[in-house]
Structure formats: C-alpha cells, structure tokens
N, C-alpha and C positions, 0 to 999 in steps of 0.2 A: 504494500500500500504506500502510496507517495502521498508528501506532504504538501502543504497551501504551496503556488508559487512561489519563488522567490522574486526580489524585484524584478531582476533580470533576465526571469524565464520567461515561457511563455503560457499561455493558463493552458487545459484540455482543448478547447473548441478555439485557440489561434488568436486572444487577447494579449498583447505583450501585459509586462508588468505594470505598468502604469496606472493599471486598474486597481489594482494593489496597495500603491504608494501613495492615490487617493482614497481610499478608505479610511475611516478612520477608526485605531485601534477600540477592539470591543464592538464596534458596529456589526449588524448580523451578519454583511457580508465575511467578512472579519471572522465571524464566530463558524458561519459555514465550513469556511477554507481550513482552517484550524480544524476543525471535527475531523476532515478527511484522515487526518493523520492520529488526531485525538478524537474517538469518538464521544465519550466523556462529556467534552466542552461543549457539544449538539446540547445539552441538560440546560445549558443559558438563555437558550431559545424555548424551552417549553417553560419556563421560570417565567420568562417575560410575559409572553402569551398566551400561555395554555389558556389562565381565569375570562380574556378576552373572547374566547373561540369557545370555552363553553358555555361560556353567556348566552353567545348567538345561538349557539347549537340549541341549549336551551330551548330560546325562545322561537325556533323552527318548528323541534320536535317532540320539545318536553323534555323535562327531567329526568325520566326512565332510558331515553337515550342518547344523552347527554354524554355521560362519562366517556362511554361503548367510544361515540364516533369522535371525542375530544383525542381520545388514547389513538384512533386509530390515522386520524390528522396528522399526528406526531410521529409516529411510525412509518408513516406513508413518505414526510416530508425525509424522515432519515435515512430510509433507503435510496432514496432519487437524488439524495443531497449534492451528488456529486455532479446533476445538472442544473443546478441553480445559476441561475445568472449574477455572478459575482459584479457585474457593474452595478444590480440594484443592491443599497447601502440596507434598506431596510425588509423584512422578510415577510412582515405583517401580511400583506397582499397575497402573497405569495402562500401561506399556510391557509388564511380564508380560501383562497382559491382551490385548495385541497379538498377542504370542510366540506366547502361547497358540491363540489362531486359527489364526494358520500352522504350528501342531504338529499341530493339529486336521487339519490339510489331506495332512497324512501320516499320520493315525491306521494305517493299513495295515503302510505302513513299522516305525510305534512298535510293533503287534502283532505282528508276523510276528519282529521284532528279540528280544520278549520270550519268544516263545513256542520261537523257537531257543535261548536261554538257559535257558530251560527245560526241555528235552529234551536240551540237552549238557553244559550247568553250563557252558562255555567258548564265547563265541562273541565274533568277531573285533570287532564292533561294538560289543556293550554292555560288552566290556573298557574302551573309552575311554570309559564313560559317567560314571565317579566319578575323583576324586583316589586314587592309591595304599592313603590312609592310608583309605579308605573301600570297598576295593575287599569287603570281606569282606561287604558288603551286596549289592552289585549282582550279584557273584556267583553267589547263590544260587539254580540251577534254580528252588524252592518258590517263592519271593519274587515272581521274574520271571514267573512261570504266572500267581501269586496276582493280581499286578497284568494282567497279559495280559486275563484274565479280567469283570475291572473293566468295567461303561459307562463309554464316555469321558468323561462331565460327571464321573461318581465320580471316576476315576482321576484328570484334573485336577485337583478340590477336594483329592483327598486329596496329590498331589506338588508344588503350589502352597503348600501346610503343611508339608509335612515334605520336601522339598528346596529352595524357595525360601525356606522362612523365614516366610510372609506369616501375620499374625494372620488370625482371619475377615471383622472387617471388610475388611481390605484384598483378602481373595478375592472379598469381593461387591463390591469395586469396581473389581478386578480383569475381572470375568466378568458385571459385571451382574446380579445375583443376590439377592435378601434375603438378609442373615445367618443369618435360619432355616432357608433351602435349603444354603447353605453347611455348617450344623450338622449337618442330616439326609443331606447325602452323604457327608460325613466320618465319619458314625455308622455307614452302611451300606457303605461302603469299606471302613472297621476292620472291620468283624467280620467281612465278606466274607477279607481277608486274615488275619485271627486263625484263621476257620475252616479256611482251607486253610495255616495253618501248625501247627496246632494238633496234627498227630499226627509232630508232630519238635519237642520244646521246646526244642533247642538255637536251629533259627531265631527261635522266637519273640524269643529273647536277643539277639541280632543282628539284628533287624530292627526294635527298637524305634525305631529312625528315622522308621520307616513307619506301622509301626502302637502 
C-alpha cells in the first residue's frame, strides 16, 4: 500500500503535487491521503460527520435506520477512499452523496413513511425524523404528501438544501450533477410543494424550511 503523494509526485489519476501543497494540513482532503497509508486517520472523518449524516438519515428514514445506513456511508466512503478527489478540500458532499445512494435504495420505505404521515399527521417513524424543537415541520400530513409526491432526484436536491445545509454547488458534487440541474430541480421541487401547500397558508409559514 502506498502513501499520500508527496509534493513532488504525482497523485493516482495524473494531478502533480500541487494539489497537495494546497491543502491545508488536517483538511479532509489531507485526512483522505493520509488514510491510504494510515487507515486509522479515515476515524477523523467519521468524528467530524458521522452526527451530520445521521441527522439527515434520520430525518429521510427514521431512526430505526438511521444507524444501519450512517455505518454503512462510512464504510462505503473507506473502501473507495482511494478515489476521492483530493483537489476537493472538504469531504462533506462527498459522504452525503454516499448516504444518499443508500437512501435511494429505500426510496419505498422513504415513500410509504411519508405518505402514512400524510394520511395520519402522526406516525410512529417520521416522529423521530427531526429534533423536538423542529418537530412542527415534519409533522405536517400536507408537507409529508407534498414531499411523498416529489421524483426522487427532486426530493433529494431539494432535502440535501434544506435539511443538510449543502449550497448547490456542493449538491452537484454531492450527486454528480451540473449546478444547473441542481437549480432546475430545486425550482420544480419548490413549486411542486408550494403548490400542494398553497390552499393552507398556515403550512406555507412553517415549512419555509423546505420550501
């Protein structure tokens, strides 16, 4: 097993070092390169974000599979580690974009979970899908249909922004994606849930999370 670059080499896929000597020490690219050699150090990256990713996860799929697909993000990311694009400094995207896959692989589960939330305003799953202080969202039959309803590429762009936080770039590098497909599903997500919240203005108010 070989170690990170050195300055002066050249990386796996033909980056000289310079990519390297921009980094900055500890940054996740940083923590990548360094794993190769030391697997160990990979442990700094699920430290930083694992609590991140099973937030979202969470709040996709519930807390019963939560952990399962948090652990399995992690593992997925460690194996492939060795193709990670060391020019990007930060990994965030990149481990969402993992998650994401294996949310994907439940789309069913994610549907069936929203679509009971929707028909009951109470169901046993998507109560542990937010923090407390956020539950007045996820709560909401309308919300939970509105999103149901979504293409899964939508529904991802649009809860990859508005519950994990990611700007658009980081969704297209998240998902693989141009920025401009990122734009156009988060345009047509929003209005798709504007329009099915739109004849109760109280959700609107309360879902501006989302939309």
């Amino acid at each position: 097993m070989t170690g990170p670059p050195q300055p002066e080499a050249r990386t796996p896929d033909g980056r000289d070092g310079q990519d390297r000597r921009d980094r900055q020490p500890g940054d996740d690219a940083e923590i990548v390169a360094q794993s190769l050699e030391q697997p160990e150090l990979f442990a700094r990256l699920y430290d930083r974000y694992a609590p991140d990713i099973h937030r979202y996860v969470t709040r996709r799929l519930g807390d019963g599979m939560a952990d399962d697909i948090t652990a399995d993000t992690f593992l997925t990311a460690f194996r492939i580690r060795g193709r990670y694009d060391l020019t990007r400094t930060n990994a965030r995207p990149w481990l969402y974009g993992i998650a994401g896959n294996l949310i994907g692989k439940q789309r069913r589960a994610e549907v069936r979970a929203l679509k009971a939330l929707a028909r009951t305003g109470c169901d046993p799953v998507a109560a542990s899908w937010v923090e407390e202080t956020e539950s007045r969202v996820a709560a909401q039959g309308p919300l939970a249909g509105a999103l149901a309803a979504l293409p899964a590429g939508d529904r991802h762009v649009l809860l990859l922004v508005a519950w994990a936080d990611l700007t658009y770039v980081e969704v297209a590098e998240a998902l693989d994606i141009p920025v401009g497909t990122v734009r156009s599903r988060l345009n047509r997500a929003r209005r798709k849930v504007r329009s099915a919240l739109g004849a109760d203005p109280a959700f609107t108010i309360d879902a501006t999370e989302v939309v």
